[in-house]
N, C-alpha and C positions, 0 to 999 in steps of 0.2 A: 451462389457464392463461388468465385472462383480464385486459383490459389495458384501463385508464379514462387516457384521454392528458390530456383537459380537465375540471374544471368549469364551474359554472355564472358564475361571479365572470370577467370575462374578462380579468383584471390577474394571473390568478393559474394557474400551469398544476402539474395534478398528474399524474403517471404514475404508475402502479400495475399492478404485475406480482401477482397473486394466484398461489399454489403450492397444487395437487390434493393436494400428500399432503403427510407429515412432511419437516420443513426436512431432508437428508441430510447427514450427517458429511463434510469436506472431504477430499479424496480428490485426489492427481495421476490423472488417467483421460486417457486416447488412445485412439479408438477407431479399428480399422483400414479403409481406403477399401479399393474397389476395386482398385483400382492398386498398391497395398502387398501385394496378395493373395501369399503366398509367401515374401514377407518373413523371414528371421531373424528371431526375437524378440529378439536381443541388439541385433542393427542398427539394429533399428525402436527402439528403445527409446533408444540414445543419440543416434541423427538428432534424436527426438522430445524430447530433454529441450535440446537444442541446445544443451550447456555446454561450453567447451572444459578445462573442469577436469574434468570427468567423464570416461573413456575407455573402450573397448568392456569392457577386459578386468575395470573396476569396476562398471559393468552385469554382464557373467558371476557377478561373487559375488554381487551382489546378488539374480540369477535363483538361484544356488546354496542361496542362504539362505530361499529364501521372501519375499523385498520383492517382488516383481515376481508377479504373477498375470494370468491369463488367461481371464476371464467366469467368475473366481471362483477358480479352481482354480492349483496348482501347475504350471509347467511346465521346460523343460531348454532350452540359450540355444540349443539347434538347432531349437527347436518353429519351425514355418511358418504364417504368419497366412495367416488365412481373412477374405475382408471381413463387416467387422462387429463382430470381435473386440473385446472390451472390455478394454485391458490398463491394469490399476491398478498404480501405481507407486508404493511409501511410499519417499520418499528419507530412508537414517538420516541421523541427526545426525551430523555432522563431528567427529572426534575432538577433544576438548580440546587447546589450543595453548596454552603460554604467551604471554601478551598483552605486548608491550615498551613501559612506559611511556615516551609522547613528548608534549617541552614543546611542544605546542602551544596556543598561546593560544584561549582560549574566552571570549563574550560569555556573563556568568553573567549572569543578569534576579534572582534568585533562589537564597538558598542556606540551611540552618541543619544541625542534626545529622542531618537525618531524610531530605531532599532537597533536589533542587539541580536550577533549570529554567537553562536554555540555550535561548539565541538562536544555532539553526542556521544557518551560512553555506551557500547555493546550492553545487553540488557536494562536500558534504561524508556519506561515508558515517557511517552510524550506527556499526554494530558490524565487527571483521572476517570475513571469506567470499572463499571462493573467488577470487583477482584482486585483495583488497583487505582485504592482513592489516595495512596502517599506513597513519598519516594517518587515521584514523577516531575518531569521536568517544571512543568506549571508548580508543582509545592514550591520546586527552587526558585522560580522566578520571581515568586509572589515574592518571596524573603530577599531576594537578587536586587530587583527593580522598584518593587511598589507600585510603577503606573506604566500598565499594561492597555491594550485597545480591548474592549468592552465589546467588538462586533460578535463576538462568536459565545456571546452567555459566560458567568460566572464559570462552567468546567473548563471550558477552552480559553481564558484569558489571552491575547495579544498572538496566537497558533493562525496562523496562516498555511501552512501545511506540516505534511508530518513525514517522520521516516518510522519503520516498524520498531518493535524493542529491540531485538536482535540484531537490527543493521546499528553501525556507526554513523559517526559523520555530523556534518553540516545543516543547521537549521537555521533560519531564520525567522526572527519575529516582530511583530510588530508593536511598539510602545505609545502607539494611542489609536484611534481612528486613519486619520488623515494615511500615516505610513500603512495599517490594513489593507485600505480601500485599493491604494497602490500598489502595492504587494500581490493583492489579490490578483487584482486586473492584470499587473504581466505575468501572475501565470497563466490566469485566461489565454492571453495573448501568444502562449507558449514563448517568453521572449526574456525568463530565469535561466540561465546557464546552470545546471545539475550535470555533470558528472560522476560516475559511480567507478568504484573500482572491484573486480567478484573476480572471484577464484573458482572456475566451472568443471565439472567431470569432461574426461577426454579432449583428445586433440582436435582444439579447430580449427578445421583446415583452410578456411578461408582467412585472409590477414583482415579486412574490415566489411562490413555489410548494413543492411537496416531490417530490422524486423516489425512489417507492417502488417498489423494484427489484431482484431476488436476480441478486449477482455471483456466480459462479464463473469458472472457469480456462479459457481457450478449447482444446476439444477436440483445435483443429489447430494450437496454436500456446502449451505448455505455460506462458511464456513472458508471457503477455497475458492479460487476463481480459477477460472481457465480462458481459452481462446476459444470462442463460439461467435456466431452471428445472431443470437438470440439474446433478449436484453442487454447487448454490449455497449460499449463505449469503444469508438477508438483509438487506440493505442500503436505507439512507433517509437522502437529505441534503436538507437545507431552502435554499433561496436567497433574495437579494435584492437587485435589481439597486442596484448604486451611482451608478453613470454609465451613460451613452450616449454611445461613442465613435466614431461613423459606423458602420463593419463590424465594431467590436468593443465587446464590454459587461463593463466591472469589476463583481463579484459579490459578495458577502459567503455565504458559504456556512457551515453550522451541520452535523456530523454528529451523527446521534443513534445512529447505528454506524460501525466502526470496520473495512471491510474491505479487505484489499491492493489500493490502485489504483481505491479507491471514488468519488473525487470524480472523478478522470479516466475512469472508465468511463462514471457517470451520466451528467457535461456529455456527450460522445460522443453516448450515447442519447439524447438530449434535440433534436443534432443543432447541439450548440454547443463544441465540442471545445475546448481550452486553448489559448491561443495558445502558441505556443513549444514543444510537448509532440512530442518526437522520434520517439512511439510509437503514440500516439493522435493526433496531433493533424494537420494537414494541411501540404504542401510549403511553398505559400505563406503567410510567417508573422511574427511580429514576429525583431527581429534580438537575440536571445537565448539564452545557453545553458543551454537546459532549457526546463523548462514555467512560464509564470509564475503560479505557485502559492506561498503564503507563508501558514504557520500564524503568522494574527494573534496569536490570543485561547485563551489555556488556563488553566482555570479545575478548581478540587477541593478535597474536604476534607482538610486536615493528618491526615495518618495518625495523629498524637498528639494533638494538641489539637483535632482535629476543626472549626477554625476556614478558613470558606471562604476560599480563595485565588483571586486572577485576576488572571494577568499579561498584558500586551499588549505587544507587539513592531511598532515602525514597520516598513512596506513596506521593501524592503532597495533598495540607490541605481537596481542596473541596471535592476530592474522600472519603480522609480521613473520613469526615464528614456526607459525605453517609452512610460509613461504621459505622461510632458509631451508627446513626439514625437508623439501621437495627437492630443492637445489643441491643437498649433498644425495640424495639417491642416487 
């Protein structure tokens, strides 16, 4: 793996992580220290996915059934890790739930037969999961819409992708199959306009750049991803600094992929972490709950008439508010 931090342009910084072999298929992997040596495999396994929805005795069937392997192979929830172990973890999908339509009010940007974009409120979940079966965007829609696309199971109703709870912004969804399928495909295609707007620690010095980078899942911590060559995915976002805020810098950020936790891993790697970010980001920090991250700008073709769309979403007030507080220091 080899790693180009700068070019020649000195306004302009590129990172680049190059990968030896084929991009790998994304994978939960934990692999065991030292110190785990002996370990339960069932024990190790649900420390290691650290869900409190998840419980030992739902790891054992999963070890029963074959989801759980050990440097490839089958094992029994009594096997004793060896350091080094490689243990892959496929968590199945959550059994279908009936979804309970709730009126809760949504800022539509955007609506017709085919799709319907929304302006995300800051802690608001997407779909429901584990801890967070209502109050999420899907309760809203069900009660919003009524006929949503059916490709992604009864929890994900008409979700073609997602932003975190804590970010804002811009979502888009699909209201039957047909617009799905298409949706889907340009994002495959990398060819949805996503725009981000984030509020980072310190001065970036360079005015624009791209950060080309393969995310995956941090080994020790299932939970967090980071920038590694080992079960990654590809990953590349483009910036451009807005302002200069003394020790902090507003961004315009562009993905040209789409991976979980992608703009907050990069800024991190970069060594410019998000202000407000609970996870990535540093103790001392704006007075904010969440990361201040806000999907401005989302842009696509009409599934049906194939006519380009791009809707834009104002900064939402609290960020806003950050951002004045910096500007009178």
């Amino acid at each position: 793996m080899s790693s180009n931090l700068y070019n020649e342009n000195e306004n302009e910084v590129e990172v680049e992580l190059v990968l030896e072999h084929d991009e790998l298929e994304e994978q939960l992997t934990v692999i065991a220290s030292e110190e785990q040596a002996g370990e339960r495999i069932d024990k190790f396994v649900t420390e290691s996915l650290n869900d409190p929805a998840i419980s030992r005795t739902q790891v054992q069937d999963w070890i029963k059934s074959g989801a759980v392997t050990v440097n490839g192979a089958a094992v029994k929830a009594n096997y004793k890790l060896n350091p080094g172990d490689e243990v892959a973890v496929s968590v199945p999908e959550p059994e279908d739930a009936e979804i309970v339509a709730e009126a809760i009010p949504l800022d539509v940007v955007y609506e017709d037969g085919d799709v319907i974009v929304i302006n995300k409120p800051r802690g608001m979940v997407v779909h429901p999961a584990p801890g967070h079966s209502s109050g999420t965007v899907v309760n809203a829609l069900m009660h919003h819409c009524k006929d949503l696309s059916g490709i992604n199971g009864m929890l994900r109703p008409g979700i073609v992708h997602r932003i975190d709870k804590d970010t804002s912004g811009l979502l888009m969804v699909a209201k039957n199959d047909l617009a799905h399928l298409s949706l889907a495909e340009q994002l495959k295609e990398h060819s949805v306009t996503r725009k981000y707007i984030a509020l980072v620690h310190d001065n970036l010095q360079h005015d624009q750049g791209t950060i080309d980078a393969p995310v995956g899942r941090d080994s020790k911590d299932r939970k967090m991803f980071v920038v590694t060559d080992r079960n990654s995915k590809h990953a590349v976002t483009h910036f451009i600094v807005m302002e200069r805020l003394n020790d902090y810098t507003l961004v315009e950020l562009q993905l040209e992929t789409g991976r979980t936790h992608q703009i907050r891993v990069h800024m991190k790697y970069i060594g410019h972490p998000l202000a407000g970010d609970p996870v990535y980001g540093r103790n001392k920090t704006v007075a904010l709950k969440g990361q201040a991250l806000h999907a401005a700008v989302i842009g696509f073709s009409h599934p049906r008439t194939g006519e380009y769309l791009e809707f834009e979403a104002p900064i939402p007030a609290d960020m806003e508010h950050v951002l004045n507080s910096l500007r009178l220091r």
